[in-house]
C-alpha positions in Angstrom: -24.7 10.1 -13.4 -23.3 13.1 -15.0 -19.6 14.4 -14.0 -21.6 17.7 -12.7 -24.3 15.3 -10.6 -21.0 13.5 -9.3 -20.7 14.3 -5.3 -17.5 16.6 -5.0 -14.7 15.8 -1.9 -13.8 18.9 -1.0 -10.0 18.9 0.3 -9.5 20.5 3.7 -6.7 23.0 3.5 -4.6 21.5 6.0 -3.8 18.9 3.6 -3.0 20.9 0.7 -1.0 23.1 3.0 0.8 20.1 3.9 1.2 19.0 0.8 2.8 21.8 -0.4 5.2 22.1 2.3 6.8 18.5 1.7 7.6 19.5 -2.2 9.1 22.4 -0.5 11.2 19.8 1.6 11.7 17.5 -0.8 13.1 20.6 -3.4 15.9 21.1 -0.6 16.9 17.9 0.2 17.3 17.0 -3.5 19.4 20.1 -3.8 21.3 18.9 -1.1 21.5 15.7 -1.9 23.2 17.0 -5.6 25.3 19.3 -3.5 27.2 16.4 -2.3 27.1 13.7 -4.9 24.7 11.6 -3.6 23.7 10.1 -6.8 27.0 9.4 -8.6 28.6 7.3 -5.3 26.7 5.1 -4.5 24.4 3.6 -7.4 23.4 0.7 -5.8 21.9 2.0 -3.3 17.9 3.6 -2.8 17.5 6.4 0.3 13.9 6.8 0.6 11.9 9.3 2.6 8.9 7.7 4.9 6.7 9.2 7.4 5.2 12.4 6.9 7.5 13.6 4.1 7.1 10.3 2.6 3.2 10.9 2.3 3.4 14.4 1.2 2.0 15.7 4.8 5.1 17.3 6.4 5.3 20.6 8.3 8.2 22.8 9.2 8.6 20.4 12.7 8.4 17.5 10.3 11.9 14.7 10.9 13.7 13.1 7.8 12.2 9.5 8.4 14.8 7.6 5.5 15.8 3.7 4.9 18.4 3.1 2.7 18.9 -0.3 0.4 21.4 -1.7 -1.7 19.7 -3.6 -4.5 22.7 -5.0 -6.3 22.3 -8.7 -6.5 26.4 -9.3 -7.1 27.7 -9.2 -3.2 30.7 -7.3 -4.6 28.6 -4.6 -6.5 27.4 -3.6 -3.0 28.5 -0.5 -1.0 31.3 -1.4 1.7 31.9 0.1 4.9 33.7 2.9 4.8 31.8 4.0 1.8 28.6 3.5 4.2 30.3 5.5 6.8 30.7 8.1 3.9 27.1 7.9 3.0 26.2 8.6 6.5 27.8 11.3 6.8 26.6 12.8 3.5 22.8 12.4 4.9 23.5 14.1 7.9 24.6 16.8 6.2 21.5 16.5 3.8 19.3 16.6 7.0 21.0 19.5 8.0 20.7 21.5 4.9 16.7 20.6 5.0 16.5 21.9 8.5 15.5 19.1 10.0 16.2 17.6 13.2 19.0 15.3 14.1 18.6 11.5 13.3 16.5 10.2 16.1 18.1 8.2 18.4 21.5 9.4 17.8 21.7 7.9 14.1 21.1 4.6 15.2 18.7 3.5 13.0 20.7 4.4 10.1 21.2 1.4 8.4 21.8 0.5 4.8 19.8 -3.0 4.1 20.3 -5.2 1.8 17.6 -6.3 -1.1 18.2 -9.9 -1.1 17.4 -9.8 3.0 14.1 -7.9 2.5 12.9 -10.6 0.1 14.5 -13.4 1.1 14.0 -12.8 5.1 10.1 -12.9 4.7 8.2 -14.1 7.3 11.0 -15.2 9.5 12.0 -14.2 12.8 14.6 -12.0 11.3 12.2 -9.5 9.5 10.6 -8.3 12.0 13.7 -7.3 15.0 15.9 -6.4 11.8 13.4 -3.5 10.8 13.0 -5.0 7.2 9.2 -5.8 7.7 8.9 -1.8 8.2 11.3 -1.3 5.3 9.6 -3.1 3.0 5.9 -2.0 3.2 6.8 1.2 4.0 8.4 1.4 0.8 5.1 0.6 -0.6 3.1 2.6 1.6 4.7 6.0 2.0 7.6 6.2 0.3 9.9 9.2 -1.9 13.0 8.9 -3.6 15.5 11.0 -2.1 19.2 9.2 -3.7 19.2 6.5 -6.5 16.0 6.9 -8.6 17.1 3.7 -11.0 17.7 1.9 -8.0 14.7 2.8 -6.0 12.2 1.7 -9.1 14.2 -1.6 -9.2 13.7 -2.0 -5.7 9.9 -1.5 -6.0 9.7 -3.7 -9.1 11.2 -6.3 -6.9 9.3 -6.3 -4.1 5.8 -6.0 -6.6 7.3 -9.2 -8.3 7.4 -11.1 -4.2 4.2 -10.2 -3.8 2.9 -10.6 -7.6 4.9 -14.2 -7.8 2.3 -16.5 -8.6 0.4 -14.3 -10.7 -0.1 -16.8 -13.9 -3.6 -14.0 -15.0 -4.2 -10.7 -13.8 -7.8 -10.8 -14.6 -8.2 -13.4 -11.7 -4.9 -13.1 -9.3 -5.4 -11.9 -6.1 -3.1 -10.4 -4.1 -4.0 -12.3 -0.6 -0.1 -12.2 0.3 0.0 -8.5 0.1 -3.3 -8.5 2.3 -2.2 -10.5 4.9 0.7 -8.4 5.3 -0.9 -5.0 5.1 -3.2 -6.5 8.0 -0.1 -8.2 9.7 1.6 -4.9 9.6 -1.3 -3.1 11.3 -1.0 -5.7 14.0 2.3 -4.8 14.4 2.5 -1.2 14.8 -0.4 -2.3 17.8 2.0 -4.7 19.5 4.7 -2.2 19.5 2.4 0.5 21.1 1.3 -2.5 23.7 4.6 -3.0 24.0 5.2 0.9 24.7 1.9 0.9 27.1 2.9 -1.4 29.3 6.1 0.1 31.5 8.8 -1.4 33.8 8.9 1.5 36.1 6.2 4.1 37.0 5.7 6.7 34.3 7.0 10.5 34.7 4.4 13.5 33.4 6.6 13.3 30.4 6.3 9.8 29.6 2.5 10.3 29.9 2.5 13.6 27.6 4.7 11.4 25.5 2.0 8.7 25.5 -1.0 10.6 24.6 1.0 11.5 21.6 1.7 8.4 20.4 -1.6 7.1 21.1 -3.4 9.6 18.8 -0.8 9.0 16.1 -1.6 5.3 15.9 -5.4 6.3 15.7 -4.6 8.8 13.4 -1.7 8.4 11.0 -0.6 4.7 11.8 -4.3 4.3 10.6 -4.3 6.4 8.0 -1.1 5.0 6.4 -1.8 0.8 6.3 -5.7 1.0 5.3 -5.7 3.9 2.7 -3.4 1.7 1.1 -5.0 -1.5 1.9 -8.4 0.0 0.3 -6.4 1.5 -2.7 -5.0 -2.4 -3.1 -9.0 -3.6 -2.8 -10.2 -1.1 -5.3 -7.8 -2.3 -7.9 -10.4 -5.1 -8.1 -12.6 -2.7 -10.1 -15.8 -5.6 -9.9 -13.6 -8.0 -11.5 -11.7 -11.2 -10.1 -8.4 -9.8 -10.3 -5.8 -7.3 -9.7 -3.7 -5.8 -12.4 -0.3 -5.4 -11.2 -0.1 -2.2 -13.0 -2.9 -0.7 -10.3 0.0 -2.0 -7.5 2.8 0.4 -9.1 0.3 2.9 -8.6 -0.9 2.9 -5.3 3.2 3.1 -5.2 3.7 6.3 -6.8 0.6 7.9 -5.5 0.4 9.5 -2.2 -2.5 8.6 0.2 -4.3 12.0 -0.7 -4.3 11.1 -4.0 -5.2 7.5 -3.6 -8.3 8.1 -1.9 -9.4 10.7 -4.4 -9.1 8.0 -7.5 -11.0 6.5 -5.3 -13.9 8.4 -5.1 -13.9 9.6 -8.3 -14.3 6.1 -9.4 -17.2 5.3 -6.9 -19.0 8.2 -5.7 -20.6 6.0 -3.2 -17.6 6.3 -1.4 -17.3 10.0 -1.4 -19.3 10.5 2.2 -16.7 8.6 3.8 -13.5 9.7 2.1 -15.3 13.2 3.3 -15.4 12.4 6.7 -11.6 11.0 6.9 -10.2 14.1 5.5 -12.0 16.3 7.8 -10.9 14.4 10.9 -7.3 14.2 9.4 -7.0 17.5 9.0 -8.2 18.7 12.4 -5.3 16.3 13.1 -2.9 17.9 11.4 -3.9 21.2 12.3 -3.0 20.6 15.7 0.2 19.0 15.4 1.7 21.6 12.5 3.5 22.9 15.9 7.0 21.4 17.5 7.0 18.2 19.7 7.2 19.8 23.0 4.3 22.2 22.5 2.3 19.3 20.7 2.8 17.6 24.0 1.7 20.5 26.1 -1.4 21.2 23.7 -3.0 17.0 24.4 -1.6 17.1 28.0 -4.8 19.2 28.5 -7.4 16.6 28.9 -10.5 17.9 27.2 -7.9 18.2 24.1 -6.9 14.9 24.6 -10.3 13.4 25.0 -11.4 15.2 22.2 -8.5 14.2 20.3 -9.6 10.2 21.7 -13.3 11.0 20.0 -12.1 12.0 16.8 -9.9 9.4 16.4 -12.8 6.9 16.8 -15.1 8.9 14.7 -12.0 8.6 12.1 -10.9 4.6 12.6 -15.1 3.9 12.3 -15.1 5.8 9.0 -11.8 4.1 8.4 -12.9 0.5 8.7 -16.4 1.3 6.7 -14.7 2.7 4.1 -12.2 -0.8 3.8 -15.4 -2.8 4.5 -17.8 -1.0 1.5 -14.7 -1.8 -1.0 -13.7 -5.5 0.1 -17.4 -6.6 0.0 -17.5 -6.2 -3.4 -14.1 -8.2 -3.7 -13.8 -12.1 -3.9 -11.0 -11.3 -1.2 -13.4 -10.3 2.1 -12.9 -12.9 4.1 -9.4 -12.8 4.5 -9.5 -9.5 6.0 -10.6 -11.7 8.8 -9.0 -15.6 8.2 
């Protein structure tokens, strides 16, 4: 087939809108994050954006989502206290100077973890409650620098090299770990909307606006953020046996928009579905380019909610046919499932 026979995805405008709008973002928190010496204090440490800024999908109404990390390895190389307190401090006035809004939950998920636990913590009780399950694929998933460049590609190099551990031949390794945890993750985000679903008192019209929100996120971006990557990851296969950990650093560096693009330029097969997803993405996005509250009002409508419920189906269908058509051709299928 020649490049001009190729089927074209044609990118809804929502998206490039979008993605225009978080290198807007991202220009003014860098500048703010120069203004106030982010990058000379504290060398140890990675601040990375996640959520929508993080996937290059942010609006005007869009929050700073960040983790921070301290990679240094030597315990005394590490930042203290006060000079956490400091760094606080500084990103609150970064989030300022981007316009964002404050911190959710009064700053208390700000946080500065520490390498060695998001490694060495896997898979036991303690990654889950102490948020470093989240921190560590999110880093993977949806992440930008925002302080510490040198710091935030040794971070990724390190958590590559957990996952890539017992690689002895890329031509043949395959990357089950990573798999399982991309899946496990999924399940998670689920367990914490069950958890979220399932109430101790009876609900208030603003818990249930609140709800219907949430729900159609988890359809929509929670969806869109665990199995674009998780068929990026598959497509790295290629038709071969293995997974070349150079495909891993750049599912990394690319955002899901461009992930799913290599990967219908590679199989046009694939270009129907990728098609579909960005269509019912972007209707998505359309209607939640707006602030919370009136987001809220718009779904608390129900024939806007239940067509919000239809396309999300129509896009987790598409979603799982797209993973499916890729992993068949994978030696790896089966552990999607066991």
């Amino acid at each position: 087939m020649s490049e001009s026979e190729k089927p074209q995805i044609d990118v809804p405008l929502a998206l490039l809108n979008r993605r225009d709008v978080s290198a807007q973002r991202l220009e003014t928190v860098h500048a703010a994050v120069a203004a106030n010496n982010l990058n000379r204090d504290h060398p140890s440490v990675v601040v990375y954006a996640t959520g929508s800024l993080g996937r290059g999908e942010a609006c005007v109404h869009s929050d700073l989502d960040i983790f921070c990390v301290d990679v240094a390895e030597d315990p005394a190389q590490r930042i203290g206290r006060l000079d956490s307190i400091k760094l606080f401090s500084s990103l609150i006035r970064v989030n300022e100077a981007g316009g964002f809004p404050a911190f959710s939950g009064d700053g208390r998920f700000l946080d500065i973890h520490l390498m060695d636990d998001l490694l060495g913590l896997l898979g036991t009780r303690h990654d889950d409650y102490r948020n470093l399950f989240t921190a560590r694929m999110l880093l993977l998933l949806e992440s930008q620098v925002l302080v510490g460049a040198p710091a935030y590609e040794k971070a990724v190099k390190r958590v590559i090299d957990l996952y890539w551990d017992d690689c002895q031949d890329e031509q043949t390794f395959r990357p089950t770990f990573l798999v399982n945890d991309l899946v496990r993750y999924w399940k998670t985000l689920c367990l914490a909307h069950e958890v979220d679903r399932s109430p101790s008192h009876e609900r208030t019209e603003e818990d249930k606006r609140r709800r219907r929100v949430a729900v159609l996120k988890l359809q929509f971006n929670r969806v869109w953020m665990v199995f674009n990557g998780l068929a990026h990851l598959l497509s790295g296969f290629g038709g071969t046996q293995g997974v070349p950990r150079l495909h891993m650093e750049k599912l990394v560096s690319y955002s899901p928009l461009e992930r799913v693009l290599e990967m219908g330029e590679h199989d046009p097969s694939l270009v129907t579905h990728i098609q579909t997803l960005l269509n019912e993405y972007a209707w998505f996005l359309e209607q939640t380019d707006h602030a919370k509250t009136e987001i809220e009002e718009f779904f608390a409508s129900d024939p806007n909610y239940d067509e919000g419920r239809h396309r999300g189906e129509v896009f987790c269908a598409c979603m799982a046919q797209l993973v499916d058509h890729i992993a068949k051709t994978t030696p790896i299928h089966r552990h999607l499932l066991i």
